[in-house]
C-alpha positions in Angstrom: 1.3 -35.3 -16.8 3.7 -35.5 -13.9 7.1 -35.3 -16.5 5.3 -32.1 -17.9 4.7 -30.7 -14.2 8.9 -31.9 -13.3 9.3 -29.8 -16.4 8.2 -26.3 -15.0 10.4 -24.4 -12.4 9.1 -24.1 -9.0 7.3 -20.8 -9.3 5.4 -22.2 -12.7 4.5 -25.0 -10.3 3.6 -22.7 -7.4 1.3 -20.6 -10.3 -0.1 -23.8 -11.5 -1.3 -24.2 -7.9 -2.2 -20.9 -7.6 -4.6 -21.7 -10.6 -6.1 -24.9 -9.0 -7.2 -22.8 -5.7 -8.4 -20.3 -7.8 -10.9 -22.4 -9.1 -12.0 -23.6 -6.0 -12.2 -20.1 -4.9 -14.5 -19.0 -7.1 -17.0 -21.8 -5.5 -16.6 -20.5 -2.0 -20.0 -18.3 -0.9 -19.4 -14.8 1.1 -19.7 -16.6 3.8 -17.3 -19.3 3.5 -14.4 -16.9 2.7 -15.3 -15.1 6.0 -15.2 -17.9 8.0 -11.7 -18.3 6.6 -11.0 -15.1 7.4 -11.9 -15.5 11.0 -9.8 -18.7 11.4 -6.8 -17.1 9.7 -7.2 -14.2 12.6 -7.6 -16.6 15.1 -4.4 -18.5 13.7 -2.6 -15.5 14.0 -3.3 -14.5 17.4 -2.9 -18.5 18.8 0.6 -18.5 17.1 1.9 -15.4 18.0 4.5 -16.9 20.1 6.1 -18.9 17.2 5.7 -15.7 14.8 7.8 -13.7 17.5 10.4 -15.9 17.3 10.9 -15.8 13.8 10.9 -12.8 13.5 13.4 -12.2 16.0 15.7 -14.3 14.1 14.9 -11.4 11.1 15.9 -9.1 13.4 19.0 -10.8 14.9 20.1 -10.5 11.1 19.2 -6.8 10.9 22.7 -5.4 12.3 23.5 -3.1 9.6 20.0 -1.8 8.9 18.8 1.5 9.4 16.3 2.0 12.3 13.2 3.1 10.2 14.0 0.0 7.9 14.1 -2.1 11.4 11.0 -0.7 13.0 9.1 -1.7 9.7 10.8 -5.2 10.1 9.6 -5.8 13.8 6.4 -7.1 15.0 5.4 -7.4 18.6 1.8 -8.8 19.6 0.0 -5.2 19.6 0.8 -5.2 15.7 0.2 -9.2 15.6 -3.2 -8.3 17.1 -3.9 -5.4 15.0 -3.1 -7.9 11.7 -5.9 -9.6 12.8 -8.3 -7.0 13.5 -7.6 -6.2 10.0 -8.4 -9.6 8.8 -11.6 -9.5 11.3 -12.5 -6.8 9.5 -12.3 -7.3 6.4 -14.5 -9.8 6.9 -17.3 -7.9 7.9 -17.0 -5.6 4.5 -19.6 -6.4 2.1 -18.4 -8.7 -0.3 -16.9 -7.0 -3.5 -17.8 -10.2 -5.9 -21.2 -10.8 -7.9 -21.8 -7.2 -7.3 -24.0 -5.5 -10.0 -22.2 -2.0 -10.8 -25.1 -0.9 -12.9 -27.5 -2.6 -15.1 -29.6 -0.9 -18.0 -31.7 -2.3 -20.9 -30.9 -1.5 -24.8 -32.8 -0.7 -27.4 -33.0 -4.1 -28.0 -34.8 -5.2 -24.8 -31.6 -6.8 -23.5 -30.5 -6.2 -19.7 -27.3 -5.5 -19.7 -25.3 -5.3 -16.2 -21.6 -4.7 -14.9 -20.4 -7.3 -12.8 -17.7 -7.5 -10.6 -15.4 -10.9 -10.4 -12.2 -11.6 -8.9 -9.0 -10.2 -10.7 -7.1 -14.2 -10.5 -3.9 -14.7 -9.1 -1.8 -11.4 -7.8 1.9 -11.6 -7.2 3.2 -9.5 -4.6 6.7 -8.5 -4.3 7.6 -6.4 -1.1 10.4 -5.5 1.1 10.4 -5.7 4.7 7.1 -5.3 6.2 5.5 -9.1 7.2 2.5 -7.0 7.7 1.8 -7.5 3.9 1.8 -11.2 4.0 -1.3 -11.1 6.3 -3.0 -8.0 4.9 -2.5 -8.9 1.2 -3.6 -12.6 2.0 -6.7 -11.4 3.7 -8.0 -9.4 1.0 -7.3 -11.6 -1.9 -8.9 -14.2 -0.2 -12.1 -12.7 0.4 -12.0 -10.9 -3.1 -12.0 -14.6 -4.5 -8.4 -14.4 -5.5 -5.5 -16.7 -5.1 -1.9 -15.0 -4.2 1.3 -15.4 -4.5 4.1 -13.8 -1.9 7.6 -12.8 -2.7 9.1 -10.7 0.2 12.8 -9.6 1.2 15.5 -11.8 2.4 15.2 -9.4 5.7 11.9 -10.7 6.7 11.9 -14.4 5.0 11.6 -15.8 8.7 8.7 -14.1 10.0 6.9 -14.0 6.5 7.6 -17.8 6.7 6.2 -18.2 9.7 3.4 -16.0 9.0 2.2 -17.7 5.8 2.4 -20.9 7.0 0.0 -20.3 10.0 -2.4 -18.5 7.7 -2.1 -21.9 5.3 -2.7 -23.9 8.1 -5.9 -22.5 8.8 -7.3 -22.5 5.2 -6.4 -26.3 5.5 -8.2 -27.6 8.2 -11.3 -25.8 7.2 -10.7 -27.9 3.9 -10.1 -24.9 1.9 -7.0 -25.4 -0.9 -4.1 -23.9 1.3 -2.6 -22.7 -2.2 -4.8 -20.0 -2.1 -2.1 -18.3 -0.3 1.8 -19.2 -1.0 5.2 -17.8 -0.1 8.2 -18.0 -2.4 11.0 -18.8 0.1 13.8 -18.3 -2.9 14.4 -14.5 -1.7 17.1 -14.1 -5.0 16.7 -11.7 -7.6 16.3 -14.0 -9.9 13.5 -15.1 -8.5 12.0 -11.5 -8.6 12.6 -11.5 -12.3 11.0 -14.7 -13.2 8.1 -14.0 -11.1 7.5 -10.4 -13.1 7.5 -13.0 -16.2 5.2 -14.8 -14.8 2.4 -14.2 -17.7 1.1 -17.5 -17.9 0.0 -17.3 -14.1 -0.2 -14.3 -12.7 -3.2 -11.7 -13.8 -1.1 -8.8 -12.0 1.5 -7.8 -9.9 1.5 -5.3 -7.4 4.7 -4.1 -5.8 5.5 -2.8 -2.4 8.3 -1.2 -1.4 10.7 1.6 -1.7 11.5 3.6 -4.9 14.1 1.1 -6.4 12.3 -1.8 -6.0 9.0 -0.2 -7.6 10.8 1.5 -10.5 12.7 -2.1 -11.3 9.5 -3.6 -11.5 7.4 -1.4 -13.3 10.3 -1.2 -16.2 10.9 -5.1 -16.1 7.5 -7.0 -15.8 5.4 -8.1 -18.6 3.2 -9.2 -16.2 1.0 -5.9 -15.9 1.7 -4.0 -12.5 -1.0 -1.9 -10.9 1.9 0.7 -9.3 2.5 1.7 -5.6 4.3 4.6 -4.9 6.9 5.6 -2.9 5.4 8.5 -0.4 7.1 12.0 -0.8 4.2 13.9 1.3 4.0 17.6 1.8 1.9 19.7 4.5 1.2 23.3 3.3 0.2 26.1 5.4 -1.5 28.8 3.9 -1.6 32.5 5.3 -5.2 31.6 7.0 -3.7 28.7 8.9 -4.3 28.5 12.5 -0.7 28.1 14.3 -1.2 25.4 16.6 -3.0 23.2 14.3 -0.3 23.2 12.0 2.1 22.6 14.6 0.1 19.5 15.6 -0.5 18.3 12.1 2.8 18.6 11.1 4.3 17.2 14.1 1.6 13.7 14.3 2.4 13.4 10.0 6.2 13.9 10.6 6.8 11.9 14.0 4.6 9.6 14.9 5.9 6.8 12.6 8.6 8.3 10.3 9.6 5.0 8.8 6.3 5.0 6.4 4.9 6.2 3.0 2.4 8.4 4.3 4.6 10.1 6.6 5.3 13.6 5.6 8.7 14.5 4.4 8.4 18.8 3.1 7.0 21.4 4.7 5.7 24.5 2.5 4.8 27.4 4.1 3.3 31.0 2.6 5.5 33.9 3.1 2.5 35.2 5.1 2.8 32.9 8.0 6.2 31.9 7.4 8.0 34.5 10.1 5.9 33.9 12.6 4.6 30.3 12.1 7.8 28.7 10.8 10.1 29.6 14.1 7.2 27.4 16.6 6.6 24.9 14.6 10.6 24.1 13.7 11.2 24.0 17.2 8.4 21.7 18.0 10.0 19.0 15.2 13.2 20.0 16.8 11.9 18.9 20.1 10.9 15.3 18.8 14.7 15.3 17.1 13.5 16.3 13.4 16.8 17.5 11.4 15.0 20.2 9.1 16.5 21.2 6.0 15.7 24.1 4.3 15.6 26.7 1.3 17.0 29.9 1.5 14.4 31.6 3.0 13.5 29.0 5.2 17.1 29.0 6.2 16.5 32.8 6.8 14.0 32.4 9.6 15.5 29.7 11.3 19.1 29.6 10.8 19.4 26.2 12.6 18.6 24.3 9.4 20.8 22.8 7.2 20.5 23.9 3.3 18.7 21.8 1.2 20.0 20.4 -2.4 18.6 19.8 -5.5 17.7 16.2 -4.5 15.5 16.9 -1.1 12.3 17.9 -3.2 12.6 14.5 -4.2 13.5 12.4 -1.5 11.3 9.5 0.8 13.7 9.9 3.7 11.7 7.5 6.0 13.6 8.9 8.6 13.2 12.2 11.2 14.4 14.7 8.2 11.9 17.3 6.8 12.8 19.8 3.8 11.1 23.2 3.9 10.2 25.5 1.5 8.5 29.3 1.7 6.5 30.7 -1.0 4.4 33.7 -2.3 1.2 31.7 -3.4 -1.1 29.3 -3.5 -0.1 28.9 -7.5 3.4 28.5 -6.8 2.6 26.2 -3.8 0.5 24.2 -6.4 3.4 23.5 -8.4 5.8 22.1 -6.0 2.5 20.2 -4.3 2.3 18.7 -7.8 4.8 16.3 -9.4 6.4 17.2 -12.5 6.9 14.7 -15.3 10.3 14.6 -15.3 11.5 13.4 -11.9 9.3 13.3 -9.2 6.7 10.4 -8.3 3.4 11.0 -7.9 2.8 11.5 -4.1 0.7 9.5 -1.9 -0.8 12.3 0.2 -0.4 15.8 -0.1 -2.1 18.3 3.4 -3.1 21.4 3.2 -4.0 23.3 6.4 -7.1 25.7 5.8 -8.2 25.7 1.9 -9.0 27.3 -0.9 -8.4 26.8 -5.0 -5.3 24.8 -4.2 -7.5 21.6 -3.7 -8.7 21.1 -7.1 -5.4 22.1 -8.4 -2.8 18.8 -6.4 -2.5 16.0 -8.3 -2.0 13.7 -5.6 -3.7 10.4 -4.7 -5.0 11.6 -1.5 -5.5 15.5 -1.1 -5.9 16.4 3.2 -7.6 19.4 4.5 -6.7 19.7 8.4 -5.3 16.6 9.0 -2.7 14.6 9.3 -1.1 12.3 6.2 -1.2 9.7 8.7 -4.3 8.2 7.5 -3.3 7.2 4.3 -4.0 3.3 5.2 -6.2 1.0 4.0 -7.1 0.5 7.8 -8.3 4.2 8.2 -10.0 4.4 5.4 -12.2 1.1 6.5 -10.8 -1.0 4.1 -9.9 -3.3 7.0 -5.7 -3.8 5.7 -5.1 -2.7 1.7 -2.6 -4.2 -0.6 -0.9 -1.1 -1.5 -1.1 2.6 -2.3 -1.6 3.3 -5.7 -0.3 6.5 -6.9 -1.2 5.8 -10.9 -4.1 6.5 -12.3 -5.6 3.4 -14.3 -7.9 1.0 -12.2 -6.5 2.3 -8.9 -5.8 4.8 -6.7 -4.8 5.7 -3.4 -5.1 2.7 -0.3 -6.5 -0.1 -2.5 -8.9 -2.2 -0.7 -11.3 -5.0 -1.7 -12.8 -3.2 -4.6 -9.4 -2.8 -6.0 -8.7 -6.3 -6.8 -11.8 -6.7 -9.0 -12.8 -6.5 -12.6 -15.8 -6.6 -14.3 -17.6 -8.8 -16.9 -20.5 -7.9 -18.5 -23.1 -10.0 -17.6 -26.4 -10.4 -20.5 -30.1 -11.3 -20.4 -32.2 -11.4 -23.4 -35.7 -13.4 -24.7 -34.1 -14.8 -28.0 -33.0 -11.4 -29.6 -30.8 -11.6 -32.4 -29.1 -9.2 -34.1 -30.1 -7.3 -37.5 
């Protein structure tokens, strides 16, 4: 047995572990994984110091980053603190496993119910956010399932750091610390022999921007339940009220630019768009927003730069907004709403004041009078999520605790048998 384990590569071993906690997982009551959950929170907090310094060490390392790549790379206690209000929370949720969807009997006088159980070992691969290694931990553990981490070489440090104090914890509570693992080999081929992974891994989620995403869902044979990369758009119809939009668009543009659910176009009807576009421009321009738009936009407010082809596309994660004018709620609808051919499916889409228009988005989240800002697992009461999906099989939008179950169907007859 131990020539057949020196055989397999580390991350077979690491899955093979991944297995073992698995099992032991399944054993652990409600209870038990939420006293895991509190320890790993506590960990967290009583570490912070050491965390810190790792990821300083990230940052040190982060010279020729952009900023909104950096700010999504830092952690200072208040986030530290709010990673483990997330875990603390999630341990109050009810838990998702053993659940009975629905139940019903046959014609056959058998009861026949829906069950939910854990999905088994999920592989993460993400970029720079060491949020993820806490959030994702937390709810895999208390959905029953083991996990497996692959971040960036940016964060290795601080996701180090972070994973082993969450290890720790599961340890000395007796708990098989291989319920949660890091892969420290940060190469791509690593990445690629972790989406291969089929013998291990029951699904793989990735996090990150557009590149990495795309890679993965064209290379894996593992399956991948998809997360998008955001491209959120406010619209302000003709019955908008002015200072609303200005605050919503300002808050989903500003407040944290460097995230999915940040908004990155601005479409306004014709209606509004003299008198609305000019106030709310200059209140972006205020909180150093570089707007870029179409013709007409340009029209209004000759201060912004022409957009290209490739803006109606773009994440820019960064204080850049495109604009657009139009005629209708129909041809809003069609820009709100992805094509085929080249754009992603959005994350969040806002749309100040309402009318057809909502049934119309095809969007994962669709806002009426408020901000994209609360796309987040956190928001939504999930307590931390694992991702945003933007497909449509299993999962979508901020994916929580429900999420990372299936179902079995679960039987209960009095000796029927089948004629």
């Amino acid at each position: 047995m131990a020539n057949e384990t020196s055989k397999l590569t580390q991350l077979e071993q690491m899955g093979q572990l991944a297995r073992q906690a698995e099992t032991q997982l399944a054993q652990l009551s409600n209870q038990q994984r939420n006293v895991g959950l509190t320890a790993m929170a506590d960990a967290l907090v009583a570490h912070t110091d050491t965390i810190l310094a790792a990821n300083q060490q990230d940052l040190a390392n982060a010279t020729d980053l952009k900023a909104s790549f950096v700010d999504r790379l830092t952690l200072t206690a208040d986030r530290i603190n709010a990673m483990a209000a997330g875990m603390r929370q999630v341990a109050q949720l009810p838990d998702p496993i053993g659940s009975v969807d629905k139940m019903w009997k046959n014609e056959a006088g058998l009861m026949i119910g829906k069950q939910r159980v854990p999905l088994g070992v999920i592989g993460i691969i993400f970029e720079a956010r060491p949020n993820v290694t806490a959030d994702a931990s937390a709810l895999s553990y208390k959905s029953g399932n083991a996990i497996m981490l692959r971040g960036g070489k940016e964060a290795i440090q601080t996701n180090i750091a972070i994973s082993d104090v969450l290890r720790g914890a599961l340890k000395q509570l007796g708990v098989d610390e291989n319920a949660v693992q890091l892969v420290h080999d940060t190469s791509h081929e690593t990445a690629n022999e972790m989406m291969a992974l089929t013998g291990y891994l029951d699904v793989l989620i990735p996090r990150g921007g557009r590149g990495l995403i795309q890679r993965v869902v064209a290379t894996a044979k593992v399956p991948v339940i998809e997360t998008g990369a955001g491209n959120c758009h406010i619209y302000v119809d003709q019955y908008a009220e002015l200072q609303m939009a200005v605050d919503i668009t300002v808050n989903a543009k500003v407040q944290r630019p460097s995230v999915c659910n940040s908004a990155e176009k601005l479409v306004i009807h014709s209606a509004v768009a003299d008198k609305y576009l000019p106030v709310i421009a200059a209140a972006l321009a205020d909180q150093g927003v570089q707007l870029r738009g179409d013709e007409r936009a340009c029209a209004i407010v000759p201060s912004m730069v022409p957009a290209t082809a490739a803006d109606w596309d773009t994440e820019y994660n960064d204080l850049i907004m495109a604009v657009k004018v139009v005629d209708s709620e129909d041809e809003a609808s069609h820009i709100l709403t992805p094509t085929i051919r080249s754009t992603p499916k959005p994350s969040s889409r806002i749309i100040i004041k309402t009318g057809k228009i909502l049934q119309q988005i095809d969007a994962a989240c669709v806002y009426i009078n408020a901000s994209t800002r609360f796309t987040d697992g956190f928001e939504f009461g999930f307590g931390a999520e694992i991702g945003i999906s933007t497909q449509k099989l299993h999962a979508r939008g901020p994916m929580g605790l429900h999420e990372l179950t299936s179902t079995k169907y679960i039987i209960y007859g009095n000796g029927q048998v089948r004629q």
